[in-house]
C-alpha positions in Angstrom: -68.7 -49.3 10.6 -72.6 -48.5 10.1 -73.7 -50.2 7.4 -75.6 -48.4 4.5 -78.4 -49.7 2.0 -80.4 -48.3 -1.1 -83.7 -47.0 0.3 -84.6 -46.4 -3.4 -82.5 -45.9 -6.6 -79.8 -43.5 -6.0 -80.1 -43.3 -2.4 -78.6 -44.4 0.8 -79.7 -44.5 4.0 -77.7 -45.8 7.0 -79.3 -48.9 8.3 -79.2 -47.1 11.9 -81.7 -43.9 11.8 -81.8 -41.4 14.2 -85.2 -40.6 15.4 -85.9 -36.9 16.4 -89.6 -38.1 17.9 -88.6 -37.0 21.2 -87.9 -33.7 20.6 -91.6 -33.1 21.3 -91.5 -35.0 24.1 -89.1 -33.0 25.8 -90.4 -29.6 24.6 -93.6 -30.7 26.5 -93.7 -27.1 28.6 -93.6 -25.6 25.4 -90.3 -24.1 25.5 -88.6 -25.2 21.7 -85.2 -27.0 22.1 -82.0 -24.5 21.0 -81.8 -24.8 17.3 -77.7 -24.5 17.1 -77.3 -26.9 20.0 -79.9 -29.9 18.4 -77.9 -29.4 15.0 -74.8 -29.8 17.2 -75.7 -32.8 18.3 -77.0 -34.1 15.0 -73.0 -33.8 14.0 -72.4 -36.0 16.0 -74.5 -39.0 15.3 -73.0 -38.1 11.2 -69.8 -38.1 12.2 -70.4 -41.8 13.6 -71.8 -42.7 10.8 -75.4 -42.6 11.6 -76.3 -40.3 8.9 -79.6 -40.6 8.3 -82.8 -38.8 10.6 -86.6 -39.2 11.0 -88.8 -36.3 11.8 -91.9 -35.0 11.3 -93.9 -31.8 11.2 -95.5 -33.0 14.3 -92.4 -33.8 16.8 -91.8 -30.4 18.0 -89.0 -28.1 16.7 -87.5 -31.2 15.1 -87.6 -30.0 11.5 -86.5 -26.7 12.5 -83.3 -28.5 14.4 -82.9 -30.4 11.1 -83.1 -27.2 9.4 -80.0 -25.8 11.6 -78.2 -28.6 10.1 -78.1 -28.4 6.9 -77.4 -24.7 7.1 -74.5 -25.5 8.8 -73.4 -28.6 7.4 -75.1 -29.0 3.8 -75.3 -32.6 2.2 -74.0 -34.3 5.2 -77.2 -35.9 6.2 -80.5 -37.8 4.7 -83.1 -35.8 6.7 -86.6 -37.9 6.3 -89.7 -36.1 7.8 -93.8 -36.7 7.6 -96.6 -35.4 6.9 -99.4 -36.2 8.8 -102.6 -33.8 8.5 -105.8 -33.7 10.1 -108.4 -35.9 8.8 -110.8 -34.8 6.5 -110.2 -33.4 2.9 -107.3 -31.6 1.4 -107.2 -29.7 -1.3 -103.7 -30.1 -4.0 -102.8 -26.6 -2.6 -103.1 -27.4 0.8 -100.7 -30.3 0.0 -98.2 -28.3 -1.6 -98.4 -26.0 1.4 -97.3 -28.3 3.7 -94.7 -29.4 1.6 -93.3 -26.0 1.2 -93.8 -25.7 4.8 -91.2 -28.7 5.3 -88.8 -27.4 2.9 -88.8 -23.5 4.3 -88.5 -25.4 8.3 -85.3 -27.8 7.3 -83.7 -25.5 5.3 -83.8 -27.5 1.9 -84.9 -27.0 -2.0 -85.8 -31.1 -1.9 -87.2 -32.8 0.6 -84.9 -36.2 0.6 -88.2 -38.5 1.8 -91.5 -37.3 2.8 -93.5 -40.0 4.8 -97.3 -39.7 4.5 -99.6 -41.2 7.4 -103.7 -41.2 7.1 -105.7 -41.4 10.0 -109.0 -43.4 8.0 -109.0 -45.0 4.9 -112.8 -45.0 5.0 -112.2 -41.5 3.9 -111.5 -41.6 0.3 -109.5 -37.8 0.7 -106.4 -39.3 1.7 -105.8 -40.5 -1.9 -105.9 -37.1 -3.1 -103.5 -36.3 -1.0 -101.0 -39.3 -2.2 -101.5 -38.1 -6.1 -100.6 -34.1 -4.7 -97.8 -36.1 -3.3 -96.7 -37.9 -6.3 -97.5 -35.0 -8.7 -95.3 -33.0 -6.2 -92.3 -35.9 -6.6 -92.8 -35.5 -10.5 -92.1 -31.8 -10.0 -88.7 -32.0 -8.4 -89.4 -30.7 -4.7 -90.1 -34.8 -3.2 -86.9 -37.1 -4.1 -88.8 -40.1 -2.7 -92.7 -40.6 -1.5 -92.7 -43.2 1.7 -95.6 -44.0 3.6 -95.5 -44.5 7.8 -98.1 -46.3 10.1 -99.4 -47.7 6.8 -101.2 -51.6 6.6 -100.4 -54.5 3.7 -103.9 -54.1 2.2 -103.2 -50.2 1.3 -99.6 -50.6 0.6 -100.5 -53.1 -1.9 -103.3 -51.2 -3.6 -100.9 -47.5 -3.5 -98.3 -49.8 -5.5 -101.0 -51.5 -7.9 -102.4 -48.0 -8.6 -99.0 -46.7 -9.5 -97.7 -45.0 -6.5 -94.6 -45.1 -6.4 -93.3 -46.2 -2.6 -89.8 -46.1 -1.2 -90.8 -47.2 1.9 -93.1 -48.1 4.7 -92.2 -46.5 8.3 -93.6 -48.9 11.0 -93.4 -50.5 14.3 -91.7 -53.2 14.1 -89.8 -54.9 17.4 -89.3 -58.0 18.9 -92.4 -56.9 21.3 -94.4 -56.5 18.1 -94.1 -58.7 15.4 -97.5 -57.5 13.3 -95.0 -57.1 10.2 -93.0 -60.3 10.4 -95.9 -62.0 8.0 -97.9 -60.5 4.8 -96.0 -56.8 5.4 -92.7 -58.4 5.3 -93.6 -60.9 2.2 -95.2 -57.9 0.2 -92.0 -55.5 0.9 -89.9 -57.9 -0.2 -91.6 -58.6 -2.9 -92.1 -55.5 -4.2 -89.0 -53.6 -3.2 -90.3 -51.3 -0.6 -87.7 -51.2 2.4 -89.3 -51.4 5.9 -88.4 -48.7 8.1 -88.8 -50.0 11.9 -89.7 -47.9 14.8 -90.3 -49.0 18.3 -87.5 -51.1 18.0 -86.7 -50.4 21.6 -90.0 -50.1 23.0 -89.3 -46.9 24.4 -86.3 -48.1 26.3 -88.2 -51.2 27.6 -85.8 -53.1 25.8 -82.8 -52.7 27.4 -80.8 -53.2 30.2 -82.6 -51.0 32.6 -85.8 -53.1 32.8 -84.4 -56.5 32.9 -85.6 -58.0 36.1 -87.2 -54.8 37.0 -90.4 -54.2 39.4 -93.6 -53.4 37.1 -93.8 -50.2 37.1 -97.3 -47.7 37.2 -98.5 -46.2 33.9 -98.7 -43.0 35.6 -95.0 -43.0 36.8 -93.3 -43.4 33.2 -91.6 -40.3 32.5 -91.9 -40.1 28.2 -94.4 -40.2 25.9 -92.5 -43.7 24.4 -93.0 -44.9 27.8 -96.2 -44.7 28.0 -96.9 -45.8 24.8 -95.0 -48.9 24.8 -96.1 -50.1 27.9 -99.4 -50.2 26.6 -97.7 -52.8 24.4 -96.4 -54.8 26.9 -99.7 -54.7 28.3 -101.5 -56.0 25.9 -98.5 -58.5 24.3 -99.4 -60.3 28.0 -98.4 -58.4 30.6 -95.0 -57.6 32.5 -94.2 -61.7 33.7 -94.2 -62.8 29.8 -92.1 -59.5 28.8 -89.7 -60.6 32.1 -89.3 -63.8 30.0 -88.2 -62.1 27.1 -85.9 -59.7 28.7 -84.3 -62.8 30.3 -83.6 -64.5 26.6 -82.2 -61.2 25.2 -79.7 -61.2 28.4 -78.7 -64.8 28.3 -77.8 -63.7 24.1 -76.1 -60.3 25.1 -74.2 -62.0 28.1 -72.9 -64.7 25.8 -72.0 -62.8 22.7 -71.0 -59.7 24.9 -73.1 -56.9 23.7 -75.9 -55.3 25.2 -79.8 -55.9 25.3 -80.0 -53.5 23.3 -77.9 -54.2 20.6 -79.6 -57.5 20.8 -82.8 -56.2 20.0 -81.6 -53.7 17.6 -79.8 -56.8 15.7 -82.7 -59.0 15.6 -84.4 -56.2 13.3 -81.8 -55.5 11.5 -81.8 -59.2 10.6 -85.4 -59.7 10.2 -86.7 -60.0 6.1 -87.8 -56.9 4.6 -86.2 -54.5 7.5 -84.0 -51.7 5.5 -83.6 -49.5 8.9 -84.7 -49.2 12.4 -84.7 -45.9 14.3 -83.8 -45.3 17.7 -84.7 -42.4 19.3 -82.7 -39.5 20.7 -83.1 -37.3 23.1 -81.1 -34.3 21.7 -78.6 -32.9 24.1 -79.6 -35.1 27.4 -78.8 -38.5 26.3 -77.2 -40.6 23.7 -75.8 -43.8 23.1 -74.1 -43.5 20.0 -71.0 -46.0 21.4 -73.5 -48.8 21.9 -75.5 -48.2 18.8 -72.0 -48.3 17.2 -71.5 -52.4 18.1 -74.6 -53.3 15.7 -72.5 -54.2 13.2 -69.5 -56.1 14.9 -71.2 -58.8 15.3 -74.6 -61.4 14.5 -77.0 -63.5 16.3 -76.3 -67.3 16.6 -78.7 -69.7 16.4 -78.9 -70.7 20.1 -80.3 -66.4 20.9 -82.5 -66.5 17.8 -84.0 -70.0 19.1 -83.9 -68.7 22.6 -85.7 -65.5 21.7 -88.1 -67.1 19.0 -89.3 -69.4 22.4 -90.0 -66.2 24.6 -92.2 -64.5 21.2 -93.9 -67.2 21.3 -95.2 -67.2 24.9 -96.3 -63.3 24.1 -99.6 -62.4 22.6 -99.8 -61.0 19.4 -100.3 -57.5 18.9 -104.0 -56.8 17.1 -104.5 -55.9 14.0 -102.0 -55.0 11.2 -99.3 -52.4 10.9 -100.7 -49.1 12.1 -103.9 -49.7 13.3 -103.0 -48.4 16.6 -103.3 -45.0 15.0 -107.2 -46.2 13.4 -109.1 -48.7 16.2 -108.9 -50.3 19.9 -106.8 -51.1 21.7 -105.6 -47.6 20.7 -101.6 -48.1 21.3 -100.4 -44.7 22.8 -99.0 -42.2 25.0 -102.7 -41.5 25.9 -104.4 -44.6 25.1 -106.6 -42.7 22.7 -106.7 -40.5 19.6 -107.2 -37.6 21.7 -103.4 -36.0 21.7 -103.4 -36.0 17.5 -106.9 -34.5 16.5 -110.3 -33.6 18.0 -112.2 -35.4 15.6 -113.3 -37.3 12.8 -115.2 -35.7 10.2 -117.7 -37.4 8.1 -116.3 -39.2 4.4 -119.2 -38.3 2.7 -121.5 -35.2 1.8 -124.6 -36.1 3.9 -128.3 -35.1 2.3 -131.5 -35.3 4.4 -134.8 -36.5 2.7 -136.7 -36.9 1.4 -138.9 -38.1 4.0 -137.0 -39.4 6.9 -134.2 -41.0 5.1 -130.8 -39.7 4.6 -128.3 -39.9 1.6 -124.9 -40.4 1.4 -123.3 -38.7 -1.7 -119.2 -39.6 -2.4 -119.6 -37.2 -5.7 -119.1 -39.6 -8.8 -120.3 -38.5 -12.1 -122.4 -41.9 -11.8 -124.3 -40.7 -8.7 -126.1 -37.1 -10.6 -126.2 -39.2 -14.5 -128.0 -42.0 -13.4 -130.2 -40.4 -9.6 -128.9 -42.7 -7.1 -127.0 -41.9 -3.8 -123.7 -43.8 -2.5 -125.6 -45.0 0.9 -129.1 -44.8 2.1 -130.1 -44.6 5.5 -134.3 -45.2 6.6 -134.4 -46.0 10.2 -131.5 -48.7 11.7 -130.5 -49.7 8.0 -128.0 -48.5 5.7 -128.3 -49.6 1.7 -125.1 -49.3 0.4 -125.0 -49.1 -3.6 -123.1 -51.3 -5.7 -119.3 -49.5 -5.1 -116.5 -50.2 -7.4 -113.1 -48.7 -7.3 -113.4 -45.6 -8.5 -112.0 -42.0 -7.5 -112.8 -39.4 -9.5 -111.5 -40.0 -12.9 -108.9 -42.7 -11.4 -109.4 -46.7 -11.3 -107.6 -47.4 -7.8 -106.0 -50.4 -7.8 -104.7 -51.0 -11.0 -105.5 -54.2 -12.8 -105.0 -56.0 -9.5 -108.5 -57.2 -8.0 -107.5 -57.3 -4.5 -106.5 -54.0 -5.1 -109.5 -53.0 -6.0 -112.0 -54.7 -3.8 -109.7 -52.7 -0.9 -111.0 -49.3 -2.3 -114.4 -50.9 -2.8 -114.6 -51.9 0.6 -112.6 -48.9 2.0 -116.0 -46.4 0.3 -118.8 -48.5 1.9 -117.0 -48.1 4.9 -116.5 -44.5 4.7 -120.4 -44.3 3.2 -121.5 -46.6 6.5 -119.3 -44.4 8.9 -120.9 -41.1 6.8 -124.5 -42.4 8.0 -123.9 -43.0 11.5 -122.6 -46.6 11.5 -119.5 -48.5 11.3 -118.6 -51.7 9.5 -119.4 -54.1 12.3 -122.5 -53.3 11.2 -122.5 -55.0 8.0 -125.3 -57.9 7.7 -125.0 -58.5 3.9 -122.9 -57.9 0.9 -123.4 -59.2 -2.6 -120.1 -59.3 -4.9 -119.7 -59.4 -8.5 -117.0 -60.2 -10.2 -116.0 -59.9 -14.1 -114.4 -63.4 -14.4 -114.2 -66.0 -11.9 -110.6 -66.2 -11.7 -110.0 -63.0 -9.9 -113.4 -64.3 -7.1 -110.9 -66.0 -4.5 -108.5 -62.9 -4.4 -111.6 -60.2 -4.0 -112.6 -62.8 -1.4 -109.2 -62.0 0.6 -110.0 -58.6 0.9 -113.9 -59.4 1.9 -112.4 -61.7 4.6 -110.0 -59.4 5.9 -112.3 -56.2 6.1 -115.2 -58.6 7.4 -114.4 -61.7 8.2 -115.4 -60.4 12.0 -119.1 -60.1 11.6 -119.0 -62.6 9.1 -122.1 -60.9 6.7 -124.6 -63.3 4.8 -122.7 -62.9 1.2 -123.3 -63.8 -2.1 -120.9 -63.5 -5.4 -121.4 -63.7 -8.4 -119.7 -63.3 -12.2 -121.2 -60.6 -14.3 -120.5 -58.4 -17.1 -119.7 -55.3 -15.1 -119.8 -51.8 -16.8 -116.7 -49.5 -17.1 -113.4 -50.8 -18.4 -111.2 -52.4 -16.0 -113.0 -52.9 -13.5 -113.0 -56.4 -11.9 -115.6 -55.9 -9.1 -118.6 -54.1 -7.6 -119.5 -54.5 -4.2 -122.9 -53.8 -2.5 -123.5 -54.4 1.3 -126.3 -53.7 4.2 -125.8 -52.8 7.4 -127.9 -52.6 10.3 -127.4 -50.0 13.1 -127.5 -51.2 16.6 -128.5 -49.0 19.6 -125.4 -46.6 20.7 
């Protein structure tokens, strides 16, 4: 029997998602999927048990498929779908658009979970499109807000700033264990359910690839494919991933399962993991049987030893959850950025002058009252004013200074980026902080955004202006040649 859990007060998920990803992927020539045949085969995954579906307004006809559903079958299904817009600013009714955009596609008064991804947290506009959210949730038309592709840092400071978070949608597999640490711990601790995609690797792993000839990048046939071998890639290469395969058979041969039920069953069992989704590929292939097993039986100690070996001969994959989607090594189909948007747009209002310096203006009340700009940029340097956590009449981060020196950190980066550099370019930043208790956890954050380039750095305790805020953070950057 599939097993169920609480994804957030009041409602269930099965612990086995259905992901409707590849409905793009197979609408590739453009041609959309039949609508009556995808909700068809949606029936069938319900009627297994597997009630519960991931989409988004991005994979294809995949909404609309789920739409077919619940016309035909209403309130047989959890259907979970994203947003993920462009970058750059949003207004609330653009937010609200897209929303009723979702709701008009899948056939539905209430969107069950809506998933938000940002492309750049440097860009301050993202938050104003989690408050449209939440206001949204407040109104009635968004049961639960859930974030995807989302890092610890910013799912911390969303839940210190009163966001309220169902869960985080991420990938999550025995071929990427980015989560396993500080994600895990942090979900755990403050009840938000990890939802794990990936958990396959695109088919890698399974069955079909275990002792298997390495095969060309431009011979995978999906999208998944070529993602995930980028994975393998860089976790070490197709020898190390051979060595894992081989553990995961030893365990399936032994407890009588497949490879991939032991892969699906080591997330399952991993802390923090509410669900992982495997994919389908609506209407040409399915393995509902075999998903089915997940829950007749567990791993013993000798596969989770055996497998915990072969992990540890892989490399780690960079970065934290999601940054895939937000630096290099860019972890997908196309190895770039190129296949989502076309570009970045700047954070910040830019100014020229006067003279041969240019501002950088983020639009605080602070910046007009008192003359000065966000950034300043004369020649290779950027001055970056002293930046505390503020958006627009908000106080991100709550009363929790990590928090808080996130979003500090996250606007000198979007005010460096804004002015033609990026945060490598950092040489020095001077924090201050309003008691000294609070100096090693806003040193956390500093070493996590810029531990790197390690900057000079100086902090300091002062009596900073505003109420509750717990630091201000200045920095310099210098701009190397392109």
């Amino acid at each position: 029997m599939i097993e169920r859990i609480e994804l957030a007060p009041g409602f269930e998920i099965s612990r086995v998602l259905t992901g409707l990803w590849q409905v793009a992927d197979l609408e590739r020539e453009g041609e959309d999927l039949d609508a009556d045949a995808g909700a068809s085969e949606m029936k069938r995954y319900v009627d297994a048990g597997m009630t519960s579906f991931d989409m988004a307004d991005h994979y294809g006809s995949s909404e609309l498929i789920s739409g077919r559903f619940a016309q035909r079958w209403p309130g047989e299904g959890e259907l979970m779908t994203k947003w993920v817009p462009k970058p750059g600013r949003h207004s609330p009714a653009d937010v609200r658009e897209a929303v009723d955009r979702a709701r008009s596609r899948m056939n539905v008064e209430v969107l069950d979970v809506l998933q938000f991804h940002a492309w750049s947290y440097a860009d301050p506009g993202w938050m104003d499109c989690i408050f449209a959210l939440q206001t949204l949730k407040e109104e009635g038309v968004i049961r639960h807000l859930a974030l995807t592709n989302t890092d610890t840092a910013h799912v911390r400071m969303l839940l210190d700033s009163g966001v309220e978070i169902a869960s985080n949608q991420i990938c999550y597999s025995l071929l990427d264990q980015r989560a396993a640490g500080d994600m895990a711990d942090l979900c755990e601790e403050r009840g938000v359910r990890i939802l794990a995609f990936g958990t396959l690797a695109g088919g890698f792993l399974t069955d079909r690839w275990v002792g298997a000839v390495e095969p060309a990048l431009e011979s995978l046939e999906t999208w998944s494919q070529m993602k995930y071998k980028r994975f393998i890639d860089t976790a070490g290469g197709w020898g190390p991933f051979q060595s894992l395969l081989d553990a995961m058979r030893r365990s399936a041969d032994r407890l009588e399962v497949s490879v991939a039920n032991v892969a699906c069953r080591y997330m399952l069992e991993s802390p923090g993991v509410g669900g992982i989704i495997v994919g389908a590929r609506l209407g040409r292939s399915e393995h509902i049987a075999d998903t089915a097993r997940l829950f007749d039986f567990e791993l013993d100690e000798e596969s989770n030893e055996d497998i915990r070996t072969s992990l540890a001969a892989l490399r780690p994959i960079p970065g934290d959850c999601g940054d895939e989607y937000r630096k290099p090594p860019f972890l997908t189909a196309a190895g770039d950025l190129s296949d989502h948007f076309e570009s970045m747009p700047a954070p910040y209002t830019i100014l020229d002058g006067p003279g041969d310096r240019q501002r950088a203006l983020s639009g605080t009340v602070w910046e007009d009252l008192a003359g000065f700009a966000r950034a300043v940029r004369k020649g290779d340097r950027i001055f970056v004013s002293g930046t505390t956590a503020t958006h627009g009449d908000r106080l991100i981060g709550g009363a929790d200074a990590e928090s808080q020196a996130t979003f500090c950190l996250d606007k000198i980066e979007g005010a460096i980026q804004s002015l033609g550099g990026s945060i490598d370019d950092v040489v020095r930043t001077r924090i201050y902080v309003a008691d000294a208790s609070v100096a090693e956890a806003v040193s956390r954050a500093h070493g996590a955004r810029l531990g790197h380039v390690q900057p000079a750095n100086t902090l300091v305790r002062a009596e900073l202006i505003g109420e509750g805020y717990l630091v201000e953070i200045e920095a310099e950057a210098v701009v190397g040649p392109e």
